[in-house]
MDAnalysis code that builds the backbone (N, CA, C; Angstrom):
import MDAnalysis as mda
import numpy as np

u = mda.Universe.empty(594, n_residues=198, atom_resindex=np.repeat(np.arange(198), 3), trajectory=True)
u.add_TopologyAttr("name", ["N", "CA", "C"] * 198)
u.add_TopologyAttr("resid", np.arange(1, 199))
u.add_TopologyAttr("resname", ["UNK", "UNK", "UNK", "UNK", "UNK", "UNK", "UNK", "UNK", "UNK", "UNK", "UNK", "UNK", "UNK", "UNK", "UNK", "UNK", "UNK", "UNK", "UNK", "UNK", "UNK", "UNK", "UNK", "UNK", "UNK", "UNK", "UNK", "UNK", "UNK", "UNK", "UNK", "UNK", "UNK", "UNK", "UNK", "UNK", "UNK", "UNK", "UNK", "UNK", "UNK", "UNK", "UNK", "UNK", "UNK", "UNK", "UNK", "UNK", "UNK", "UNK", "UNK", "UNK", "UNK", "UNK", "UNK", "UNK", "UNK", "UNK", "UNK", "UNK", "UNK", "UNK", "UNK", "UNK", "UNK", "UNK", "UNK", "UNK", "UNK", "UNK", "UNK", "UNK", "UNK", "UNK", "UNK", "UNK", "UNK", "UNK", "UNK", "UNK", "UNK", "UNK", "UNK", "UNK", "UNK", "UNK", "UNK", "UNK", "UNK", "UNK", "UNK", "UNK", "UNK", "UNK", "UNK", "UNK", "UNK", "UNK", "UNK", "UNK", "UNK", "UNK", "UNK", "UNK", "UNK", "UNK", "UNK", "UNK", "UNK", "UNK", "UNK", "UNK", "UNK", "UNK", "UNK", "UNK", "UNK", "UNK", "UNK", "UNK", "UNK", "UNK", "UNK", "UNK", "UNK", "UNK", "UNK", "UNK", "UNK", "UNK", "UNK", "UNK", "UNK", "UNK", "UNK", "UNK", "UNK", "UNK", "UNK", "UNK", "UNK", "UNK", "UNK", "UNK", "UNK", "UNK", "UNK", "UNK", "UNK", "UNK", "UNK", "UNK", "UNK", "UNK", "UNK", "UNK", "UNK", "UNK", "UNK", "UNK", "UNK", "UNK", "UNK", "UNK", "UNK", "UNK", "UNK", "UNK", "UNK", "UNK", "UNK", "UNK", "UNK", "UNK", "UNK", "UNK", "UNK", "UNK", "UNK", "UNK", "UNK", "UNK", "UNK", "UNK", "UNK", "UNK", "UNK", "UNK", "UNK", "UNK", "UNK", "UNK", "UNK", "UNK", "UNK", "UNK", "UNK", "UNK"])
u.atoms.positions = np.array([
    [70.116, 170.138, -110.221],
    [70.339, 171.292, -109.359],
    [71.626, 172.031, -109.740],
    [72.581, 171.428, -109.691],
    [74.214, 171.910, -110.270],
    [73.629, 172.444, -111.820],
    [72.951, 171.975, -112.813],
    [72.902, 172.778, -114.000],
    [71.571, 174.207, -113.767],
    [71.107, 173.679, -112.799],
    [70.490, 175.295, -112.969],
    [71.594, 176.314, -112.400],
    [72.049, 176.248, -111.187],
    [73.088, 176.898, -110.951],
    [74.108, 177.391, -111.727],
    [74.571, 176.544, -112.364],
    [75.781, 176.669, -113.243],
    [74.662, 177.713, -114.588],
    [73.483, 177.392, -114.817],
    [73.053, 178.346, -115.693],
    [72.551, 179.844, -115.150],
    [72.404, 179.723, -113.792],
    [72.247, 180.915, -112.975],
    [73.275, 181.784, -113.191],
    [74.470, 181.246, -112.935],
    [75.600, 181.715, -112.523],
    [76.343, 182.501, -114.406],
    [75.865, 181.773, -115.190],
    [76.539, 182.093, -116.777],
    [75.505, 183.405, -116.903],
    [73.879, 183.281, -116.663],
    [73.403, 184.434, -116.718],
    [73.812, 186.232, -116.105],
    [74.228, 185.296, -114.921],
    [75.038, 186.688, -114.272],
    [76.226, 187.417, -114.903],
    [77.278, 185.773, -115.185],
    [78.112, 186.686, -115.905],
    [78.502, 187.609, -117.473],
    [76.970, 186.271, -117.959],
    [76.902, 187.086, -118.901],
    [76.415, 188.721, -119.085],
    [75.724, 188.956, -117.994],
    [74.984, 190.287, -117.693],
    [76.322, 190.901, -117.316],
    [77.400, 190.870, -116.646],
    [78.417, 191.660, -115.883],
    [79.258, 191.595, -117.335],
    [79.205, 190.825, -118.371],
    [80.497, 191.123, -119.447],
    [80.141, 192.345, -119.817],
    [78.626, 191.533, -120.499],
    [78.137, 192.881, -121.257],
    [77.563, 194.289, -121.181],
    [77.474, 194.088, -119.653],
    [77.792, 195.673, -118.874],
    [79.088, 196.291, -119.195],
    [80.212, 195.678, -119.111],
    [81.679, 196.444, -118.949],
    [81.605, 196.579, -120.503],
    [81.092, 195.992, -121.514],
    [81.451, 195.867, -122.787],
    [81.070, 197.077, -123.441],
    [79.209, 197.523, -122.513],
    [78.789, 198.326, -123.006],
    [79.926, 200.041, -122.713],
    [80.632, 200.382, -121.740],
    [81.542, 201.028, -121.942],
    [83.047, 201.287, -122.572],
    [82.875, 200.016, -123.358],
    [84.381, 199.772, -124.314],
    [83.932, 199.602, -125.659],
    [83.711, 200.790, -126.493],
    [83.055, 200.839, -127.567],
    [84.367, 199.800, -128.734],
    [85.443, 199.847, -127.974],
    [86.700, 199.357, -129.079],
    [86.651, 198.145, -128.749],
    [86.165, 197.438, -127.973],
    [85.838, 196.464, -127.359],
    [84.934, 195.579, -128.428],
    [83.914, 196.365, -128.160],
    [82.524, 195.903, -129.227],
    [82.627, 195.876, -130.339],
    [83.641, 196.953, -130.838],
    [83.962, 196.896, -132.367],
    [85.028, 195.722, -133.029],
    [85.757, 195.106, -131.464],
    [86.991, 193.906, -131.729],
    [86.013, 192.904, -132.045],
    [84.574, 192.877, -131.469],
    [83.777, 191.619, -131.405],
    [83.206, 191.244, -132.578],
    [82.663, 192.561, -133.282],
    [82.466, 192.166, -135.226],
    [83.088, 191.364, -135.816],
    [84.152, 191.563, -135.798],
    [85.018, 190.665, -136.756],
    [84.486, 188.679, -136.114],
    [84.250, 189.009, -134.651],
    [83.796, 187.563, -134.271],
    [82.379, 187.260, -134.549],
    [81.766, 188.008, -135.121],
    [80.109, 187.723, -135.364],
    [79.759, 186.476, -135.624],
    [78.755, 185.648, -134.785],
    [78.148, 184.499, -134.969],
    [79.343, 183.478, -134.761],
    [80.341, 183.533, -134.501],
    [81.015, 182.112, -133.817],
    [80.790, 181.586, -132.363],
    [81.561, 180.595, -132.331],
    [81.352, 179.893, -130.914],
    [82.401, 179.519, -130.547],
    [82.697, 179.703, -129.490],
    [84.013, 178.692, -128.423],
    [83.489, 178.255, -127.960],
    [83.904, 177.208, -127.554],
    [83.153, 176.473, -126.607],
    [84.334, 176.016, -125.342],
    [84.026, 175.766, -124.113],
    [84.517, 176.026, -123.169],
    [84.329, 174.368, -122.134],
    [85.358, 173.277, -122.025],
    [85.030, 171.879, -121.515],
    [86.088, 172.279, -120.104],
    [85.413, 172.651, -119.106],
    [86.245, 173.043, -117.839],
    [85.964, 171.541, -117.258],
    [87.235, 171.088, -116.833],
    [87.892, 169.705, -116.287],
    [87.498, 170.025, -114.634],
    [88.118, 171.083, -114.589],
    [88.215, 171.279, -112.724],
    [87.340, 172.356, -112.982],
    [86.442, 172.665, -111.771],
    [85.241, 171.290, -111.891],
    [84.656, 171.522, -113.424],
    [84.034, 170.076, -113.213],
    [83.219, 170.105, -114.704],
    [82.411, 170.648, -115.026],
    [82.556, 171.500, -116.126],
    [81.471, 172.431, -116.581],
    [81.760, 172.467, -117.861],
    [80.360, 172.699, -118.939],
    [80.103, 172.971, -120.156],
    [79.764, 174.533, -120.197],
    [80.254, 175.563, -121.011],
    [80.323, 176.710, -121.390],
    [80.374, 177.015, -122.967],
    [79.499, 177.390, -123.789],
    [79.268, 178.143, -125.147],
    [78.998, 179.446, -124.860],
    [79.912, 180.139, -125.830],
    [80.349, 181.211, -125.993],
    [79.918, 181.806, -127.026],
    [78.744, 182.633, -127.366],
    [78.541, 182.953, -128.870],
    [78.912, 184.218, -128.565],
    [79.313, 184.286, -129.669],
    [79.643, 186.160, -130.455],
    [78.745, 186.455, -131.170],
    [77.872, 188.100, -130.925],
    [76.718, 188.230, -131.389],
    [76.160, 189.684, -131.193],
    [75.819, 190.945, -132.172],
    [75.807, 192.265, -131.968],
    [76.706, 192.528, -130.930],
    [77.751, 192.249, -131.296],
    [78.978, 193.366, -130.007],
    [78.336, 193.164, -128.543],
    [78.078, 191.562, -128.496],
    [78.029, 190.928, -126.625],
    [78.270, 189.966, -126.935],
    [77.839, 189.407, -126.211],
    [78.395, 187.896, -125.977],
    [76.856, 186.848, -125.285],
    [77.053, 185.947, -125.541],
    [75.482, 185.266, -125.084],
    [76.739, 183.801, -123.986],
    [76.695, 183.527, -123.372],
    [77.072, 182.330, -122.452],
    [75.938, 181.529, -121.884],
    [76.150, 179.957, -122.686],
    [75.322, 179.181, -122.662],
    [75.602, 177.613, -122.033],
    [74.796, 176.970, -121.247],
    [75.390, 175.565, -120.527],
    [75.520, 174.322, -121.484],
    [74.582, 175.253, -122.646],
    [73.949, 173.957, -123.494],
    [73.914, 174.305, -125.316],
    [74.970, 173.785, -125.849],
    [75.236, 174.031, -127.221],
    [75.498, 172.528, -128.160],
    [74.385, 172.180, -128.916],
    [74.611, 170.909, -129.436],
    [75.140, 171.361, -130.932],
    [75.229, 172.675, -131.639],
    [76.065, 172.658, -133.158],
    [77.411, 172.945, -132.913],
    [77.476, 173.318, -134.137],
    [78.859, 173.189, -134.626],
    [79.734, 174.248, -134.026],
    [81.003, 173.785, -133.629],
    [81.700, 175.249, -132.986],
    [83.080, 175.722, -132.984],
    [83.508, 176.826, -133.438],
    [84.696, 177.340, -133.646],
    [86.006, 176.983, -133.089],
    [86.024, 177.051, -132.163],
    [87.206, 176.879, -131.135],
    [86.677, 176.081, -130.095],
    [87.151, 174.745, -130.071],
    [87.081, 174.292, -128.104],
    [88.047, 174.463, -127.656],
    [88.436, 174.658, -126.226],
    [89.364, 174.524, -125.302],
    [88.806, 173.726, -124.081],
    [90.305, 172.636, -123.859],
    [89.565, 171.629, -122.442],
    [90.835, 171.988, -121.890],
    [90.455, 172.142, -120.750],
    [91.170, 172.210, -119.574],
    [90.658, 172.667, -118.359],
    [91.057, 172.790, -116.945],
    [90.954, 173.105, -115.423],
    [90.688, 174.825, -115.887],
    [89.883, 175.380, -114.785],
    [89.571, 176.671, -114.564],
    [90.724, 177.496, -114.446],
    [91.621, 176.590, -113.628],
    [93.168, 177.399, -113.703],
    [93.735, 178.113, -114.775],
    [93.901, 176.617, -115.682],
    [94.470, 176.538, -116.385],
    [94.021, 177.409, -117.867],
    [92.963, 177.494, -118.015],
    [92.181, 177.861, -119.098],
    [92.009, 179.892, -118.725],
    [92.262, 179.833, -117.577],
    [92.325, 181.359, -116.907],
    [93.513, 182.012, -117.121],
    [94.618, 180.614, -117.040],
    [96.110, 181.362, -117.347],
    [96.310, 181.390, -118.998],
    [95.464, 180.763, -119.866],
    [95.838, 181.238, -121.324],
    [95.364, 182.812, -121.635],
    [94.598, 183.000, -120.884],
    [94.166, 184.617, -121.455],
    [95.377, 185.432, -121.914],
    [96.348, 185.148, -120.843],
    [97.352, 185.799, -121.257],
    [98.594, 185.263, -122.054],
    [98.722, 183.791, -122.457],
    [99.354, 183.628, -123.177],
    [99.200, 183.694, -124.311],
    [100.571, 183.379, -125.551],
    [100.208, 183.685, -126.730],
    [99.401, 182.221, -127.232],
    [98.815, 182.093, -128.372],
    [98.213, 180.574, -128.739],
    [99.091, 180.003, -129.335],
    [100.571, 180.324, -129.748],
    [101.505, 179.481, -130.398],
    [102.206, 179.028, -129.149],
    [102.084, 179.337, -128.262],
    [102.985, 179.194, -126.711],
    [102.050, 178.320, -126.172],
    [101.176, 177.273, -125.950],
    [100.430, 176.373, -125.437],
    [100.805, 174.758, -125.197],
    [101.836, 174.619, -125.624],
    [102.600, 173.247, -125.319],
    [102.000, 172.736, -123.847],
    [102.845, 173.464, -122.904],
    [102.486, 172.704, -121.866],
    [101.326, 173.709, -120.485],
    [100.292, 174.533, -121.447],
    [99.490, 174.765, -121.050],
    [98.491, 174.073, -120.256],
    [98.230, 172.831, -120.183],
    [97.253, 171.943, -119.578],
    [95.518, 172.360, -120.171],
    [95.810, 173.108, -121.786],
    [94.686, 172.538, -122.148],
    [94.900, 172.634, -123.728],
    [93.650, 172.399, -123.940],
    [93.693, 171.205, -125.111],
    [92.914, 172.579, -125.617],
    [93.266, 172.240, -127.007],
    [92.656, 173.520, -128.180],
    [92.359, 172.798, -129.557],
    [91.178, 172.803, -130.182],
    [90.505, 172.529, -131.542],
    [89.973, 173.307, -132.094],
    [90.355, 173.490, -133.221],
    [89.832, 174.515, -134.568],
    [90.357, 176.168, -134.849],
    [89.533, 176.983, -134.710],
    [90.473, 178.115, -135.453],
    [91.355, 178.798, -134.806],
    [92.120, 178.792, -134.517],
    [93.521, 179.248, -133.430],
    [93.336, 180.907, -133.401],
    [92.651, 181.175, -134.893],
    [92.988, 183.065, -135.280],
    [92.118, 183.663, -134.184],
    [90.545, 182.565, -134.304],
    [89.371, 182.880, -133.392],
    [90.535, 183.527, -132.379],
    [90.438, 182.225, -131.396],
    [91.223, 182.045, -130.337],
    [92.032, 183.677, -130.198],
    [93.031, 183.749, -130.913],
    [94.057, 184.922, -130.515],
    [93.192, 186.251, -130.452],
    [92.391, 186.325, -131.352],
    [91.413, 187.588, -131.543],
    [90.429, 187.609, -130.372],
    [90.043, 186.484, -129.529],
    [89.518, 186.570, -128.301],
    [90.736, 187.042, -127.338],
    [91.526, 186.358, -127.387],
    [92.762, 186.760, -126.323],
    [93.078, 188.031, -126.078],
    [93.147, 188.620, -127.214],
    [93.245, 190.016, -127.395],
    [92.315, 190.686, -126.577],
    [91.144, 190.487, -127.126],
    [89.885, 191.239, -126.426],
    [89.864, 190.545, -125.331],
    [90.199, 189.272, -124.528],
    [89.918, 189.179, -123.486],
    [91.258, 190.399, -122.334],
    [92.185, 190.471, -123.106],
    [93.527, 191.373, -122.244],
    [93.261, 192.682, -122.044],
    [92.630, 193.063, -123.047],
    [92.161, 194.350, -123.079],
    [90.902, 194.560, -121.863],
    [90.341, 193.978, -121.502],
    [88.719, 194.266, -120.821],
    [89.091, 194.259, -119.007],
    [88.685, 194.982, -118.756],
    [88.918, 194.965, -117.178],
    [87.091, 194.333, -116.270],
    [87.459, 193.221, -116.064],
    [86.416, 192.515, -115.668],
    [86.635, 191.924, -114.260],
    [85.377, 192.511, -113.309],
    [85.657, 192.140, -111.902],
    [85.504, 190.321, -112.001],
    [86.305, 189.724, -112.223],
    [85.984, 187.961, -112.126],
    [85.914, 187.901, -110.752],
    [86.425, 187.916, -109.782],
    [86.098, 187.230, -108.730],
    [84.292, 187.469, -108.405],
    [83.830, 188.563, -109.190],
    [82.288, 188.724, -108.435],
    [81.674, 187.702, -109.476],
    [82.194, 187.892, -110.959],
    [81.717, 186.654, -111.541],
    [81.134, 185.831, -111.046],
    [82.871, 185.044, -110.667],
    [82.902, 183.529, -109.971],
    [81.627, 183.922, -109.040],
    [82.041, 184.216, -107.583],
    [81.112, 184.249, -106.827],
    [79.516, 183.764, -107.139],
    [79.331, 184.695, -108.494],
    [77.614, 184.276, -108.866],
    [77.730, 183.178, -109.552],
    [78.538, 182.713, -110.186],
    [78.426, 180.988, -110.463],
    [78.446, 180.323, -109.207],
    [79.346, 180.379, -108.674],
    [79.561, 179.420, -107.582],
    [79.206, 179.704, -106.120],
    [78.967, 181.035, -105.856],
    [78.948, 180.839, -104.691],
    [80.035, 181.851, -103.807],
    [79.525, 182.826, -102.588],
    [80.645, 183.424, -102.189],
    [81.695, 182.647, -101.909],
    [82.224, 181.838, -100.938],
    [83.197, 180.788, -100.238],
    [84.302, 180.350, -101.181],
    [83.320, 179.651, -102.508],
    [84.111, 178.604, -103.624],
    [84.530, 179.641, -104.646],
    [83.681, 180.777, -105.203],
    [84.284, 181.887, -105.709],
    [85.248, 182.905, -105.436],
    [84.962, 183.072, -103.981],
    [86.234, 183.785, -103.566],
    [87.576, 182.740, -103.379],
    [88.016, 181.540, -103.399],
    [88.918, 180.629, -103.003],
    [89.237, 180.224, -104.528],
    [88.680, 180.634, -105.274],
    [88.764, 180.054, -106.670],
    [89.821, 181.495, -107.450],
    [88.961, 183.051, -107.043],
    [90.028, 184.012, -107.183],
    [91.115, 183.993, -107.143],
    [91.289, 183.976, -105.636],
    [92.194, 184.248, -104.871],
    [93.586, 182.709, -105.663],
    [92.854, 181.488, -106.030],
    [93.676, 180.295, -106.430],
    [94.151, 180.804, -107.923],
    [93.022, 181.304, -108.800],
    [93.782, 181.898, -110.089],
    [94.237, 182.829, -110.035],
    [94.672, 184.151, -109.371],
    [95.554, 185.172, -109.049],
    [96.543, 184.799, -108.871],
    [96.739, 183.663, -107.495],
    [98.080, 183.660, -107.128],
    [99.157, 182.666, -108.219],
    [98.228, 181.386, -108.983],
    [98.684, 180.424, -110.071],
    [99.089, 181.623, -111.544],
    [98.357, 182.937, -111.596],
    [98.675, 183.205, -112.695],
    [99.850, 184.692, -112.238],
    [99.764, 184.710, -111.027],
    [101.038, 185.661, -110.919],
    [102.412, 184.946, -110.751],
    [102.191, 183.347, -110.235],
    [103.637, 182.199, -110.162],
    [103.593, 182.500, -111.691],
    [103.027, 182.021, -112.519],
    [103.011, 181.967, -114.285],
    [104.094, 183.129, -114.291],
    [103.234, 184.325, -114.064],
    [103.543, 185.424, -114.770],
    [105.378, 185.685, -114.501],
    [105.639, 185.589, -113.273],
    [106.818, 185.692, -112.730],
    [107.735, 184.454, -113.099],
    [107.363, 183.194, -113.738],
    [108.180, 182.239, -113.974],
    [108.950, 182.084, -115.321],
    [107.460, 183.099, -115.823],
    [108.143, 183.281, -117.389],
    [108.847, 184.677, -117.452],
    [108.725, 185.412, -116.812],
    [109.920, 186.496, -116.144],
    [111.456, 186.005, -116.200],
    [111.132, 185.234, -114.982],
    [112.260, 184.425, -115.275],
    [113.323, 183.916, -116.050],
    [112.056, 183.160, -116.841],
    [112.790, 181.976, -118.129],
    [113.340, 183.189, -118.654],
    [112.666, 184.234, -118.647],
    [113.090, 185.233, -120.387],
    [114.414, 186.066, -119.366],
    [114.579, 185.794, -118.427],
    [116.107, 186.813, -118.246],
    [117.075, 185.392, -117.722],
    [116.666, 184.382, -117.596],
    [117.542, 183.204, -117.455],
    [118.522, 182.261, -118.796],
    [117.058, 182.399, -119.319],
    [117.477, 182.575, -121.022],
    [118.043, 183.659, -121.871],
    [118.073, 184.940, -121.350],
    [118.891, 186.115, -121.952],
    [120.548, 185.940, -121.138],
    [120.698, 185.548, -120.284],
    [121.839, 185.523, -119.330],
    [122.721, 184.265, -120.190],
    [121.738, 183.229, -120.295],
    [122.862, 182.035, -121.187],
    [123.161, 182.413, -122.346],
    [122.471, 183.134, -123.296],
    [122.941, 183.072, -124.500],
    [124.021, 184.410, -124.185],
    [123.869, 185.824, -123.656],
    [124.986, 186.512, -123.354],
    [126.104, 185.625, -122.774],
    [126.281, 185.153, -121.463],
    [127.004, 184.755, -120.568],
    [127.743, 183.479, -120.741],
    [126.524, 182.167, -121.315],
    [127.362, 180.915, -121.156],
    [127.276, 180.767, -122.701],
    [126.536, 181.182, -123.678],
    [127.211, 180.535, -125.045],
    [127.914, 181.975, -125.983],
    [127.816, 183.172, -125.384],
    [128.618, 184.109, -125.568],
    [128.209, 184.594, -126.963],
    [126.737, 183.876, -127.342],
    [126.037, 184.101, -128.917],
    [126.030, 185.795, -129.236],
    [125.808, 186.392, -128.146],
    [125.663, 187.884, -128.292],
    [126.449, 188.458, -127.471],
    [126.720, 189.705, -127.654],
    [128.020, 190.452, -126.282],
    [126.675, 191.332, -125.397],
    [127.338, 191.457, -124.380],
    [126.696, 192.042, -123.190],
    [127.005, 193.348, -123.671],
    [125.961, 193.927, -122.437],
    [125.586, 195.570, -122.672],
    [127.014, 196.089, -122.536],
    [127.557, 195.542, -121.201],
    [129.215, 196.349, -121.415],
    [130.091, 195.919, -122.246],
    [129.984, 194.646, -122.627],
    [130.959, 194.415, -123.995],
    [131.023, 195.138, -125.079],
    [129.386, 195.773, -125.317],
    [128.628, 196.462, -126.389],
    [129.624, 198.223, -126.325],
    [129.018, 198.576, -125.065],
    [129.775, 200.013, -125.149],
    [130.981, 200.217, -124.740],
    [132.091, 198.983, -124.627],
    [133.446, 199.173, -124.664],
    [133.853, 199.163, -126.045],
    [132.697, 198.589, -126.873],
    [132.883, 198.312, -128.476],
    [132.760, 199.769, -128.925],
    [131.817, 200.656, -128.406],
    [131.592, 201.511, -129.381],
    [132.175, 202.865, -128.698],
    [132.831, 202.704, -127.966],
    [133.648, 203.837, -126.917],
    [135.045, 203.559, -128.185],
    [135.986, 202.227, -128.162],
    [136.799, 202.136, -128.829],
    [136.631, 202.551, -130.939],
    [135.458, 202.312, -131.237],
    [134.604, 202.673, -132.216],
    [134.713, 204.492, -132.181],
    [134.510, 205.046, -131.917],
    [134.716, 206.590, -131.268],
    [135.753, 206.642, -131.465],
    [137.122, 205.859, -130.543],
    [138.357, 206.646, -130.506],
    [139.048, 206.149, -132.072],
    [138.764, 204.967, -132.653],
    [139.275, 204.591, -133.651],
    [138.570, 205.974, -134.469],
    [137.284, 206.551, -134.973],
    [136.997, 207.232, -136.026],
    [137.900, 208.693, -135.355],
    [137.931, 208.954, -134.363],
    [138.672, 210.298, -133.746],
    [140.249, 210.059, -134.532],
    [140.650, 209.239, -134.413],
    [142.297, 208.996, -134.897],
    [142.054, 209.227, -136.093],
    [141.004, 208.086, -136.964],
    [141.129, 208.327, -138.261],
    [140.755, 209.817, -138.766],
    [140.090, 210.769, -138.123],
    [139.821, 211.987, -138.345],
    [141.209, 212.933, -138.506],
    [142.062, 212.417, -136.838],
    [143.009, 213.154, -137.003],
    [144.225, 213.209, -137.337],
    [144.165, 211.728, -138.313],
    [145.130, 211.178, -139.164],
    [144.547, 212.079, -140.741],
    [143.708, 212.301, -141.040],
    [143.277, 212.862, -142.394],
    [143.514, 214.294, -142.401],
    [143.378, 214.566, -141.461],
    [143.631, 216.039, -141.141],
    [145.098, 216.601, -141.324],
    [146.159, 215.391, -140.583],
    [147.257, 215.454, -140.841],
    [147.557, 215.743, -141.854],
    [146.875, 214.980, -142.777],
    [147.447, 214.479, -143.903],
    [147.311, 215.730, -145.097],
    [146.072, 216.040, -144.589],
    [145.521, 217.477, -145.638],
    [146.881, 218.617, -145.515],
    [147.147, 218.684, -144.498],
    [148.024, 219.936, -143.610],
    [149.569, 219.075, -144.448],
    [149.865, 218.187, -144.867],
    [150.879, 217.989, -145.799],
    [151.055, 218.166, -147.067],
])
């Protein structure tokens, strides 16, 4: 019962990609370069099997793929929702697991950042209004903590290397440098000038 569903639910979304796809002609043209590969998709929370073929500028989403395949990724729905937007060299402590062509991978990432896709109605047709909408609403708010944490790091980490290891000078250190830079070439101007006039 759970795998017809879960294949109910891939049919839908496969129908809703390749609706939005069909209005992103740059979209379809990012997908050539992916012709005939596969990701494949091992969702932990909850468990689900997902194949991903690339194929005439759509996409086919399948429950059930026994060959060979390009890219896996294992991890939680969360988690595998918050790589869209990371880079694939940045996955350390992503909470999922990645095998085989990484380039795949980034060249999906790409095209997945680019595409404006209603997911929560997705979800919904996999799962269900209740568990789809609670599943949204759980990867929105996990990937806007993300988004804002690495906000963070990157001005917490710009503040130490200005502030506590002094590796670079601050913005006002910078234009007291080049204010004094100014008055030094002004002198030397009107030291040469002097000098001509002697």
């Amino acid at each position: 019962m759970i795998n017809m569903l879960t294949s109910a639910g891939l049919v839908a979304a496969e129908k809703c990609i390749n609706k939005s796809l069909q209005y992103d002609p740059a979209t379809q043209n990012a997908l050539t370069a992916c012709e005939g590969k596969i990701l494949s998709l091992q969702i932990t929370a909850p468990a689900i099997k997902i194949a991903v073929l690339i194929q005439e500028k759509s996409i086919r989403l399948m429950s059930q793929w026994d060959g060979e395949v390009d890219t896996q990724l294992s991890g939680s729905m969360i988690a595998l929702a918050q790589i869209a937007q990371t880079p694939v060299h940045n996955l350390k402590d992503s909470g999922v697991t990645v095998m085989g062509d990484l380039q795949f991978l980034a060249h999906l990432q790409k095209i997945v950042q680019q595409l404006d896709i209603d997911w929560e109605e997705m979800l919904t047709q996999i799962f269900g209004d209740l568990i789809g909408h609670q599943m949204a609403q759980t990867l929105r708010s996990k990937i806007n903590w993300t988004q804002n944490r690495a906000k963070t790091a990157q001005r917490l980490a710009s503040e130490f290397v200005t502030e506590e290891l002094q590796a670079i000078p601050s913005t006002i250190e910078l234009k007291e440098f080049y204010r004094q830079v100014d008055e030094l070439r002004l002198a030397v101007d009107r030291l040469g000038a002097r000098f001509n006039n002697l």
